[in-house]
VOPAGU-2260 file (C-alpha; in pm, 1 decimal, decimal comma):
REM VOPAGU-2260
SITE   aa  ch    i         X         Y         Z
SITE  UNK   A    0    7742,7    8697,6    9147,6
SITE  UNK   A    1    7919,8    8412,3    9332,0
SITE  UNK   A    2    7765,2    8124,1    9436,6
SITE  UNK   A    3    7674,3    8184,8    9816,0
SITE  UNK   A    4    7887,3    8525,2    9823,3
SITE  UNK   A    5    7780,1    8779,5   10033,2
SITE  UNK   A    6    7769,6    9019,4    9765,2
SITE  UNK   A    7    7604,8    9103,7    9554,1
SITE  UNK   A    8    7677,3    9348,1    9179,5
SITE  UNK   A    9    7535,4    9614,3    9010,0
SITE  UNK   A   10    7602,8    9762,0    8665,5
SITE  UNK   A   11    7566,4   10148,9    8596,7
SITE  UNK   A   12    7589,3   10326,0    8274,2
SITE  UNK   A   13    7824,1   10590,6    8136,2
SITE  UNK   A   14    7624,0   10908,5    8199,0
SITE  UNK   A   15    7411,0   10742,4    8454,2
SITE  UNK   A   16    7393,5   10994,9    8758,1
SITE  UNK   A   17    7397,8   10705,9    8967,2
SITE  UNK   A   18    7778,3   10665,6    8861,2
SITE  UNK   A   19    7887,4   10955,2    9034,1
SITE  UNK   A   20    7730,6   10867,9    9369,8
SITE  UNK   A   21    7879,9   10546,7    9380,0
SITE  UNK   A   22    8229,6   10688,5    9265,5
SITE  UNK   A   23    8159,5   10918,8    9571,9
SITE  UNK   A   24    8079,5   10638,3    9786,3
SITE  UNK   A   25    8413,9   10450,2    9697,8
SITE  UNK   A   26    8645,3   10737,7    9731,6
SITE  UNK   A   27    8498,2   10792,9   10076,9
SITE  UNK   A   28    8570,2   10451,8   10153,2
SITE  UNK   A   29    8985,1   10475,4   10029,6
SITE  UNK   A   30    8905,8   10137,2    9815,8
SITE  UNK   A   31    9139,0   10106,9    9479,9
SITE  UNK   A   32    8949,0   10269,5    9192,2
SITE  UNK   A   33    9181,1   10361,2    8859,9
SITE  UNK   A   34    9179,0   10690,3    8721,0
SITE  UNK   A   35    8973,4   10575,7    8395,9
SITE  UNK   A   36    8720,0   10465,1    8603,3
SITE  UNK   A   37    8677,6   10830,0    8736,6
SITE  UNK   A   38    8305,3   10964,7    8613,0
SITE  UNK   A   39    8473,3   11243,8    8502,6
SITE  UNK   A   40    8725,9   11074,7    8258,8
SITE  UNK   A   41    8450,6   10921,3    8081,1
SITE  UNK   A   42    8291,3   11250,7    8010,6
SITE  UNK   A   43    8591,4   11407,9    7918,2
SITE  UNK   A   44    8709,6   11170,6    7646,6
SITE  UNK   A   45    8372,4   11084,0    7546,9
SITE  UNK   A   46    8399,8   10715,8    7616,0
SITE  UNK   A   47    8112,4   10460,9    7681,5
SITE  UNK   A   48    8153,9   10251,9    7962,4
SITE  UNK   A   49    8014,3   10035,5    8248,5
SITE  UNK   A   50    8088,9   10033,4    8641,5
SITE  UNK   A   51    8047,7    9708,0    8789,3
SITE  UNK   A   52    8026,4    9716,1    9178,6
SITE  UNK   A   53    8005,4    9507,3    9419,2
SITE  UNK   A   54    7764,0    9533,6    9737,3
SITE  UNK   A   55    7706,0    9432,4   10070,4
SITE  UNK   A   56    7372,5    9363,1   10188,5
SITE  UNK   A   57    7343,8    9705,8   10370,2
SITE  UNK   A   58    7444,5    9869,0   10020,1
SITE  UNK   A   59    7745,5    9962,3   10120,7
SITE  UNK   A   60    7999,2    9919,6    9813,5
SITE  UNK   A   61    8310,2    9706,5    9881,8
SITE  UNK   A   62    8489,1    9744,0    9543,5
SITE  UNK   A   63    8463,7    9850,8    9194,7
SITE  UNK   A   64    8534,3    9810,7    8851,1
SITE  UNK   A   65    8497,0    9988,4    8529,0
SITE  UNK   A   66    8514,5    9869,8    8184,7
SITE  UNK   A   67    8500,3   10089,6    7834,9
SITE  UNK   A   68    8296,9   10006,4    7511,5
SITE  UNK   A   69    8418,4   10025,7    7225,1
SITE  UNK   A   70    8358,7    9930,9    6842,2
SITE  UNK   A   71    8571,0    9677,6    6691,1
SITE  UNK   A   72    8656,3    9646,0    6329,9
SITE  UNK   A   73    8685,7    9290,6    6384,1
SITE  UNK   A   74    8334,1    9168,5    6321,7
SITE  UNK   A   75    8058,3    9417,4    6187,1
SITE  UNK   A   76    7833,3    9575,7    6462,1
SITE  UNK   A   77    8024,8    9354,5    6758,6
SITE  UNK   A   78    8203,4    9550,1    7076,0
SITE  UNK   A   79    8532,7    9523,8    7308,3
SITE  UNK   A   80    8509,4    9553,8    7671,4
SITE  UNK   A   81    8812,9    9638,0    7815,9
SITE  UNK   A   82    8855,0    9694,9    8222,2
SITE  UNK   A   83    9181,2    9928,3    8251,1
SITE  UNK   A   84    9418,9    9968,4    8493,1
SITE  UNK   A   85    9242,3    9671,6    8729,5
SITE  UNK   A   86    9392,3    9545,8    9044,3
SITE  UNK   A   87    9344,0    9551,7    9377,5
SITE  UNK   A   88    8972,4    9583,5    9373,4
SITE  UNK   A   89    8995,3    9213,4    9197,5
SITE  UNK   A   90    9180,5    9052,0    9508,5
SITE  UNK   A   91    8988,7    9189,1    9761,2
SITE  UNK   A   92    8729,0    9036,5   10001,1
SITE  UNK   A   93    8485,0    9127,3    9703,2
SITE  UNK   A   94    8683,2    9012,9    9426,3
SITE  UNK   A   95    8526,0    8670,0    9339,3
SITE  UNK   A   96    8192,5    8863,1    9320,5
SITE  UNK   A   97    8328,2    9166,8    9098,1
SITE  UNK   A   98    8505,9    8847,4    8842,8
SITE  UNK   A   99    8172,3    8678,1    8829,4
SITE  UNK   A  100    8002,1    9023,1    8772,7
SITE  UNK   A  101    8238,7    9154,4    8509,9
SITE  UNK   A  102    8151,1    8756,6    8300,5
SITE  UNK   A  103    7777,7    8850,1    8359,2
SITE  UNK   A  104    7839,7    9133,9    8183,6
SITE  UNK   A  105    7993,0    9041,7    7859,1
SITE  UNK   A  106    7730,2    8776,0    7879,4
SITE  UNK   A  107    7462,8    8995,4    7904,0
SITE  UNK   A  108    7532,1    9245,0    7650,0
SITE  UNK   A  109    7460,1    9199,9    7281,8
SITE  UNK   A  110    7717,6    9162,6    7041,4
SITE  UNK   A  111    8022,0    9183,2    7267,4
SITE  UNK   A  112    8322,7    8985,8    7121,0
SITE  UNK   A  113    8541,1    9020,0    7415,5
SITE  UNK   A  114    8637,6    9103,8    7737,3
SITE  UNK   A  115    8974,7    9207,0    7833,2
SITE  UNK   A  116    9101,0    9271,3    8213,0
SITE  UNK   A  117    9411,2    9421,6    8219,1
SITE  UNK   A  118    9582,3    9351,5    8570,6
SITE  UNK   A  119    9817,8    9586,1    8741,6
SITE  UNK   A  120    9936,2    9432,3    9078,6
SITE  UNK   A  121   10251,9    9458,4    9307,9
SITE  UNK   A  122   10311,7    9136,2    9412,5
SITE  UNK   A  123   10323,8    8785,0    9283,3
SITE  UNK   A  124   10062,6    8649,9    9554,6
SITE  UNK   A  125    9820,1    8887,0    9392,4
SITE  UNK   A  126    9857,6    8824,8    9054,0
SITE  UNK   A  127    9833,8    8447,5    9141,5
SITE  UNK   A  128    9482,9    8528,5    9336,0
SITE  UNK   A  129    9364,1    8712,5    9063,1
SITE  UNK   A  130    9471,1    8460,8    8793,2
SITE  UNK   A  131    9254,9    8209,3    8978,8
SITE  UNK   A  132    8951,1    8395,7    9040,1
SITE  UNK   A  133    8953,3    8507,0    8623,5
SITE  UNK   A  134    9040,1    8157,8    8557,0
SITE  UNK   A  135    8763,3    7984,5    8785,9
SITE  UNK   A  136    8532,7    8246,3    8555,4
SITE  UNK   A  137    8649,2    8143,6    8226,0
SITE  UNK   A  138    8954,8    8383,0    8170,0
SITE  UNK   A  139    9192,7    8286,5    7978,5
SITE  UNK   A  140    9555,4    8456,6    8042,7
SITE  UNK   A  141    9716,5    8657,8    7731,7
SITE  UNK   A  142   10096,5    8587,2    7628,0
SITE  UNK   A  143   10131,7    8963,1    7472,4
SITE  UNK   A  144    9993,4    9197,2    7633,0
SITE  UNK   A  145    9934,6    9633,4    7551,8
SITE  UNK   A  146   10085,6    9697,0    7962,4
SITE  UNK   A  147   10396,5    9680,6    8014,3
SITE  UNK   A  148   10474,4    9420,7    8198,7
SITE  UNK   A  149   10759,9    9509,8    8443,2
SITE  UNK   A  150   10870,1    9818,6    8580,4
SITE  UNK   A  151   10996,4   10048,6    8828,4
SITE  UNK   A  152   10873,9   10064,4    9219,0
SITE  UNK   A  153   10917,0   10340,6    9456,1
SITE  UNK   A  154   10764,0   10242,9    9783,5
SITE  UNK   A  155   10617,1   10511,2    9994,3
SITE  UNK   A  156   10572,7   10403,1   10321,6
SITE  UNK   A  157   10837,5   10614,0   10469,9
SITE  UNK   A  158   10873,6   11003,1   10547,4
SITE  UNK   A  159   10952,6   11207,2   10242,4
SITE  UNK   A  160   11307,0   11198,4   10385,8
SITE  UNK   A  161   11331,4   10824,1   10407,0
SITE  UNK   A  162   11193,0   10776,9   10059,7
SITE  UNK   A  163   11448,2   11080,0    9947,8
SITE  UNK   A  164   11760,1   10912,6   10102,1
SITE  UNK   A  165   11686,2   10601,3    9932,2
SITE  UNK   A  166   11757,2   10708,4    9584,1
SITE  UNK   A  167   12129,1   10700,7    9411,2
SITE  UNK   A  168   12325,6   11012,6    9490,8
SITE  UNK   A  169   12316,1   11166,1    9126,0
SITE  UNK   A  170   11936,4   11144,8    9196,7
SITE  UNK   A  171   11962,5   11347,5    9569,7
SITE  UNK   A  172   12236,4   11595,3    9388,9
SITE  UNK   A  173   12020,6   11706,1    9118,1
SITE  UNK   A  174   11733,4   11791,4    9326,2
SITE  UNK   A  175   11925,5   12003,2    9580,0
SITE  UNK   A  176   12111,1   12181,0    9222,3
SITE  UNK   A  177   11829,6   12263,2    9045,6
SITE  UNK   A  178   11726,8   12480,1    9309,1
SITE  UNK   A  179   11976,0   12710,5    9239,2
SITE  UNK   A  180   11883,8   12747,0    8878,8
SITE  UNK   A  181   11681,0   13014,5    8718,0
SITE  UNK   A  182   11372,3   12769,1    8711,2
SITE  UNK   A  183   11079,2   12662,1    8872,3
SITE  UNK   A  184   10828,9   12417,8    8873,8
SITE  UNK   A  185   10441,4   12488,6    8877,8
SITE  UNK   A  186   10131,2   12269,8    8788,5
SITE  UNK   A  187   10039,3   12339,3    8428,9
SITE  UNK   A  188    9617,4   12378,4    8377,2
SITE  UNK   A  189    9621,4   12687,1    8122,6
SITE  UNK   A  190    9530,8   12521,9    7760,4
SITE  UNK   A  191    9817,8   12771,8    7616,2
SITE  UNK   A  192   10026,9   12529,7    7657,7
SITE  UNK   A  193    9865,6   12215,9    7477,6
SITE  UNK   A  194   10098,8   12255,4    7140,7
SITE  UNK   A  195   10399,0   12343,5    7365,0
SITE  UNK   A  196   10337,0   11997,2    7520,8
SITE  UNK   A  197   10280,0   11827,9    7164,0
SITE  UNK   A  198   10623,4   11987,3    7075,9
SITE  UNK   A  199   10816,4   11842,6    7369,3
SITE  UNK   A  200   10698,7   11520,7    7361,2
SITE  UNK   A  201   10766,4   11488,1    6980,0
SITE  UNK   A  202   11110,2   11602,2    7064,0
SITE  UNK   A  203   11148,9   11378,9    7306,2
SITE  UNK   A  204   10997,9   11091,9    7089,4
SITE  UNK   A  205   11282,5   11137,1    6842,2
SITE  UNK   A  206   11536,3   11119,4    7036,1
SITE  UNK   A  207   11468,1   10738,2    7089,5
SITE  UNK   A  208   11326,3   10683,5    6758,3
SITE  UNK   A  209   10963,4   10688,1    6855,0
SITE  UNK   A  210   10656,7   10821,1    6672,3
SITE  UNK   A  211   10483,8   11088,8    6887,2
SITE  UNK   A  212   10069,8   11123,5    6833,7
SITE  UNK   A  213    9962,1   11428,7    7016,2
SITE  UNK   A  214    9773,7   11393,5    7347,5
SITE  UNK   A  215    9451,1   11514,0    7461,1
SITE  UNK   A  216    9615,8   11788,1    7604,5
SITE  UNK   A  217    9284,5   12012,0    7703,1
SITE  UNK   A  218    9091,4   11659,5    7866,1
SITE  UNK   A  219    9430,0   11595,6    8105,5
SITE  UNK   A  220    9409,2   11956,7    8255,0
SITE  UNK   A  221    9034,4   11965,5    8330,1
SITE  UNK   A  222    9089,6   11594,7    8534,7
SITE  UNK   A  223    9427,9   11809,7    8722,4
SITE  UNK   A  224    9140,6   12070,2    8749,5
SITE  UNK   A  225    8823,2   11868,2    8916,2
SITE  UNK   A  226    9038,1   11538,6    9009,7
SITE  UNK   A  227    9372,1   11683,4    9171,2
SITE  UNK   A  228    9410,5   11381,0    9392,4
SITE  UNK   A  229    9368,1   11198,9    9061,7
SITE  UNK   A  230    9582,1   11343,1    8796,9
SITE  UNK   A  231    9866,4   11590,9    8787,6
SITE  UNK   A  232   10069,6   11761,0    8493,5
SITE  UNK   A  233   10334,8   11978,3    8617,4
SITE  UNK   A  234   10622,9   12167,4    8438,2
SITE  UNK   A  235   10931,6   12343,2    8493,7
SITE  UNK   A  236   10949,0   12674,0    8363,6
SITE  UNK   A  237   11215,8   12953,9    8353,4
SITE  UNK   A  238   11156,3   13166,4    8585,5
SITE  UNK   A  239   10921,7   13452,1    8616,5
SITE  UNK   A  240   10776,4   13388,3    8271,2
SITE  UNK   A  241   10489,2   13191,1    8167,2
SITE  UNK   A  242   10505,2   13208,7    7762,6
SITE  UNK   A  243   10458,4   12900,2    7622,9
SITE  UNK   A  244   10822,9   12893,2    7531,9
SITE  UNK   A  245   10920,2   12934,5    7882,8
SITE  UNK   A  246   10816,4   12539,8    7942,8
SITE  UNK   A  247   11132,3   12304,8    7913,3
SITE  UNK   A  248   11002,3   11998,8    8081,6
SITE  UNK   A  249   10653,4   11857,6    8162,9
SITE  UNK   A  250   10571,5   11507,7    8367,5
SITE  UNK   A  251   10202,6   11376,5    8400,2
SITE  UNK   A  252   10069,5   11094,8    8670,9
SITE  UNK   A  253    9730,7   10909,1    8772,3
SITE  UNK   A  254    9665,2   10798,9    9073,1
SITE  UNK   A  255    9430,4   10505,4    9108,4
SITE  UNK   A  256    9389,4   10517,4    9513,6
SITE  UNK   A  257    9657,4   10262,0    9628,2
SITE  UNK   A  258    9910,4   10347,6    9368,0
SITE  UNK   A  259   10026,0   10597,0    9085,7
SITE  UNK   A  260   10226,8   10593,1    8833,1
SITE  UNK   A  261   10421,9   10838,7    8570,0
SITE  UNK   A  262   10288,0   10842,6    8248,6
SITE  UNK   A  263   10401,4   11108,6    8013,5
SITE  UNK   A  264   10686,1   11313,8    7989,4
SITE  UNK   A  265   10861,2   11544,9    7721,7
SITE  UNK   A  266   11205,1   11755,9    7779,7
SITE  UNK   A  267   11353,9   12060,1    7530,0
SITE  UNK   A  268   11753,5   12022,7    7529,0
SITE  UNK   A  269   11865,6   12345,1    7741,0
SITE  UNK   A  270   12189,0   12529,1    7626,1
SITE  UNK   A  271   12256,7   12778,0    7878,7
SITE  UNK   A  272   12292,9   12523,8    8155,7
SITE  UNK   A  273   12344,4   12182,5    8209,8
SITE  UNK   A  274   12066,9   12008,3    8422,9
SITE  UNK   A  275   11831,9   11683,0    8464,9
SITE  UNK   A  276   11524,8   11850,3    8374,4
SITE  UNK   A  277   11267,1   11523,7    8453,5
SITE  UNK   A  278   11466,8   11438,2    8799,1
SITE  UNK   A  279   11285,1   11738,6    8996,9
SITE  UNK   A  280   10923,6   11659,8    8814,4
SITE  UNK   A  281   10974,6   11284,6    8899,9
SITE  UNK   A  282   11048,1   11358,0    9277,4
SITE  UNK   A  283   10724,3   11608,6    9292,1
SITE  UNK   A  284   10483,0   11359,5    9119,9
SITE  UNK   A  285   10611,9   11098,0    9395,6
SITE  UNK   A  286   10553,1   11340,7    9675,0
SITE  UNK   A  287   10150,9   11405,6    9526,8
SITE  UNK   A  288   10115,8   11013,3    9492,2
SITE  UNK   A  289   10259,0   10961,5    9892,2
SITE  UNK   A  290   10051,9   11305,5    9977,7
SITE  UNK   A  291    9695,4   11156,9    9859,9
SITE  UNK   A  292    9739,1   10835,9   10017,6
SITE  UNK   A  293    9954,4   10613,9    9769,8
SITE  UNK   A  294   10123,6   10301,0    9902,9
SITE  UNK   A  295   10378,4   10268,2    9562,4
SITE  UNK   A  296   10504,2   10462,2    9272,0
SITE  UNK   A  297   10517,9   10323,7    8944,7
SITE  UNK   A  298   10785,0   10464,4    8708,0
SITE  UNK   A  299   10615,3   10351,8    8431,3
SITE  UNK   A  300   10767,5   10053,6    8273,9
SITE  UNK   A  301   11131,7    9937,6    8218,3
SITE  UNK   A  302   11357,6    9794,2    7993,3
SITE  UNK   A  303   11599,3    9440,6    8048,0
SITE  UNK   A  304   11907,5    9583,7    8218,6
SITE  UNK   A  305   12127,9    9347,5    7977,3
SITE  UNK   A  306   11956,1    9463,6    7667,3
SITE  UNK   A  307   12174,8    9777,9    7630,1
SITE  UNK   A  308   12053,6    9769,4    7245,7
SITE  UNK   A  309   11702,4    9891,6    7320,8
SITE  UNK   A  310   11654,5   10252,2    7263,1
SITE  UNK   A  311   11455,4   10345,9    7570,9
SITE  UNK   A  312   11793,6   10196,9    7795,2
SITE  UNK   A  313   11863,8   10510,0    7899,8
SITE  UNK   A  314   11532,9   10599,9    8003,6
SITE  UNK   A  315   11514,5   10316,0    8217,6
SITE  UNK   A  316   11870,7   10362,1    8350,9
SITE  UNK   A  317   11726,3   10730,1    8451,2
SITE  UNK   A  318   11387,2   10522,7    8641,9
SITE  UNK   A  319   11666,1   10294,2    8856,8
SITE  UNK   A  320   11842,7   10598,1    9025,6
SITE  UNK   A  321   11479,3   10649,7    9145,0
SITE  UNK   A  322   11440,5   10285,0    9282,1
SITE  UNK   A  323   11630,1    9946,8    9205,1
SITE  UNK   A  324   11282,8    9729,8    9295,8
SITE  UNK   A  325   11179,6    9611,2    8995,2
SITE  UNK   A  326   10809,4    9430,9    9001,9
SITE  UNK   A  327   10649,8    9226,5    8739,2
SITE  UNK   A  328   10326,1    9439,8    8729,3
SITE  UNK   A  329   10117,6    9391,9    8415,5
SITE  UNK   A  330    9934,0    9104,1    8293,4
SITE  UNK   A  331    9610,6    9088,1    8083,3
SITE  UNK   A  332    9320,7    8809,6    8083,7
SITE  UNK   A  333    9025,6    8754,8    7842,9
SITE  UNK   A  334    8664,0    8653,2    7807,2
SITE  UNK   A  335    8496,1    8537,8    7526,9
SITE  UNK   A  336    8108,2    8523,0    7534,5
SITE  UNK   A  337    8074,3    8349,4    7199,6
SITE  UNK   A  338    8374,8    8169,6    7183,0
SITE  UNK   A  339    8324,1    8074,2    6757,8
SITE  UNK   A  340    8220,6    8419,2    6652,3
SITE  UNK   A  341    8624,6    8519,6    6832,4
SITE  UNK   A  342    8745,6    8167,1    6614,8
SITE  UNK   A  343    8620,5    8293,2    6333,8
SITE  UNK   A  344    8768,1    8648,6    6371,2
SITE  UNK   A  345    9100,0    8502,9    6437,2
SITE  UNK   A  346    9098,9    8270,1    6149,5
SITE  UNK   A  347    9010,0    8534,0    5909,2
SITE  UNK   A  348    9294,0    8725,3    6090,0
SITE  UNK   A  349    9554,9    8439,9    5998,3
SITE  UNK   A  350    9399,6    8473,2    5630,7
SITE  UNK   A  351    9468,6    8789,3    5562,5
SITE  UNK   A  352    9807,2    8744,3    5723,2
SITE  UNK   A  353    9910,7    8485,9    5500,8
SITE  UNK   A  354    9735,7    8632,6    5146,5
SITE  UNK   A  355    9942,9    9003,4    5248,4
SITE  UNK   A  356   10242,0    8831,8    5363,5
């Protein structure tokens, strides 16, 4: 903890029963908490992983954060720690004593190599808080990083209406078309459709020139199923059927409590009419995000504007008719406990590199 803060940290174990209570605790509360945080992610894609928290002296928690274990092929028997999806819990009134607890930590452990914070914030002001609380603790700030770094914002403050009329007009025309269509668009929670999904997004993957690895399809639809405020997968379907086949279009989103943000998407071209198949998916994530308490949408990354070589351009050009507010969001700090075992690793890294090269 701190020096002379008024809180004080915990850490609880994956699988601890503890975990849940607090998870209740901070839900109840509305503080930021990322969807791989959740309890119920952990058990579902059989990750290890710790919850930091931090307390006031009644108990009461005031934020949290979770990190994942993993295995790294780096050094023999030595571990990553990883805290996903971090933000807001970082800059809050307890985020000095969550920094401090999140060093202890990788301190504490054996065998832990590193410890890496990636940082999802809004504005500037709170990346430069954060960056000087992880700093002050020994952080040092990456140059690449595995989060994108800028992307998209749809701020939802106002009505649904508000928010609606400030998209481009291609945007508001394709959502009062497709109405007219022979589709519709339902959540999707039946496992049926796992290699329909794995089909679409390889599809969709090749269209840009990416390589597609198949999702886990069956863990995303039991978090829809016991986390709806959490996670949502919805599709759009022709109507009145429900074979796999009938799926032309899926979107998926997290919510971590003050924001959301699309993640995955796949599309099938459609040949008996002509219609934006992803608009109408990305308007209904950004009504669940607004309707569970959201304060911003993320569209999930973008490209530079001028860069017109970049195969994901037209992705991005699709994002901008959503929103033309576009935040630098991402950025990713490390720890290292034993600073010559990571010196080591990095010059036997730089080895290899030059022997294969």
């Amino acid at each position: 903890m701190a020096p002379n803060s008024p809180f004080r940290t915990r850490v609880t174990r994956a699988g601890d029963p503890e975990w849940d209570a607090l998870e209740s605790q901070i839900l109840r509360a509305r503080l930021p908490f990322p969807l791989p945080a959740r309890a119920a992610w952990g058990r579902l894609h059989g990750t290890d992983a710790r919850l930091v928290t931090a307390h006031e002296s009644d108990g009461s928690v005031q934020g949290a954060v979770a990190v994942e274990v993993a295995l790294t092929r780096a050094l023999p028997a030595h571990r990553m720690l990883r805290a996903l999806h971090s933000g807001s819990a970082l800059v809050g009134l307890a985020g000095e004593a969550l920094v401090i607890g999140l060093r202890t930590l990788a301190d504490s452990e054996p065998r832990i190599l590193q410890l890496n914070v990636e940082l999802v914030l809004r504005t500037p002001e709170e990346h430069a808080r954060a960056g000087e609380l992880l700093r002050a603790a020994g952080f040092s700030r990456l140059e690449k990083i595995r989060h994108y770094p800028d992307t998209v914002v749809v701020d939802l403050a106002g009505s649904e209406s508000e928010i609606l009329a400030s998209f481009s007009q291609t945007t508001r025309r394709v959502l009062r078309g497709w109405l007219n269509l022979p589709l519709e668009l339902r959540p999707i929670l039946d496992t049926r459709y796992v290699s329909r999904l794995n089909d679409l997004g390889r599809d969709t993957f090749a269209r840009t020139g990416g390589d597609y690895h198949p999702r886990p399809w069956v863990a995303r639809m039991a978090l829809c199923a016991t986390e709806p405020s959490a996670s949502r997968l919805v599709g759009i379907f022709r109507t009145g059927r429900d074979d796999p086949e009938s799926l032309l279009a899926f979107a998926w989103a997290c919510s971590h409590g003050d924001h959301a943000h699309f993640d995955d998407a796949g599309s099938t071209r459609v040949s008996d009419f002509k219609v934006q198949l992803m608009t109408p998916l990305m308007w209904n994530l950004i009504c669940w995000a607004k309707g569970h308490g959201c304060g911003w949408f993320d569209l999930g990354g973008t490209t530079d504007p001028n860069d017109r070589s970049d195969p994901l351009t037209s992705i991005s050009d699709f994002k901008r008719r959503f929103s033309k507010v576009v935040v630098s969001v991402g950025a990713e700090w490390v720890y290292e406990p034993h600073p010559a075992r990571s010196t080591l690793v990095r010059l036997a890294r730089t080895a290899v590199t030059r022997l294969s090269g």
